[in-house]
N, C-alpha and C positions, 0 to 999 in steps of 0.2 A: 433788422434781422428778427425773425419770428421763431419758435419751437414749433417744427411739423410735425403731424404726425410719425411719420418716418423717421425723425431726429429723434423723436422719443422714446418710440420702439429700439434705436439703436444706442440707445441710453441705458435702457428695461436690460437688454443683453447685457453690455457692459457693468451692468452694478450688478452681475448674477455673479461675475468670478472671485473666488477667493484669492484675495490681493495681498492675505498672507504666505501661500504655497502655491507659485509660480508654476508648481509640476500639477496640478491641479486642473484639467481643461473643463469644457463644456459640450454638451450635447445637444443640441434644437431635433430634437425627434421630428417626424413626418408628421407624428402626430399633433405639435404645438400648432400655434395661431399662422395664420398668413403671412399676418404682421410679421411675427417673431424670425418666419422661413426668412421670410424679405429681408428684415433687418440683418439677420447673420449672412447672409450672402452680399448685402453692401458690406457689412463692416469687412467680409473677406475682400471683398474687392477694391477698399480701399489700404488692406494690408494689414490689418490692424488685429486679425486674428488668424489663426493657420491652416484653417478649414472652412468652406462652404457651408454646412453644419455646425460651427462652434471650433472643437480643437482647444489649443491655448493661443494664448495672448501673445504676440509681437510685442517688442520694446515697443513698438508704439500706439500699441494696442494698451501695454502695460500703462502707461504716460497718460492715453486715455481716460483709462480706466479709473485711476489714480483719481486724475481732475475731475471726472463725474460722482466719483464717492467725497469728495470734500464739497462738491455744488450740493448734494444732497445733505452734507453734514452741517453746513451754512442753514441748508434749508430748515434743516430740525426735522428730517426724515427717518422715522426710523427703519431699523432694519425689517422689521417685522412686517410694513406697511408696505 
């Protein structure tokens, strides 16, 4: 198993929500990266967020979400990076 490009773009999204305040969603403007259009439109299609565009997070989008902010906290990423 490798990190694709597109794995990681949908990773980028993912570590964008605040995983404090669930009522808190996301917007991917027209105006962001290709990438980033791409990536929120799989993650919607995989379920995991409630919009095409961002939205909020599904339980399992939440779950997701979750597990990519501790890969990154392993990693020693910070927030700011």
């Amino acid at each position: 198993m490798s990190y694709t490009p597109e794995l990681v773009a949908e990773l980028e999204i993912l570590a964008l929500f605040n995983l404090d305040n669930t009522q808190e969603g996301l917007k991917v403007h027209h105006t962001a990266t290709p990438q980033a259009i791409a990536a929120a439109k799989r993650l919607h299609d995989k379920e995991l967020i409630t919009q095409v565009d961002g939205g909020y997070l599904t339980s399992g989008g939440l779950q997701a979400a979750q597990h990519a902010r501790a890969l990154l906290t392993v990693l020693g990423v910070t927030e700011a990076a």
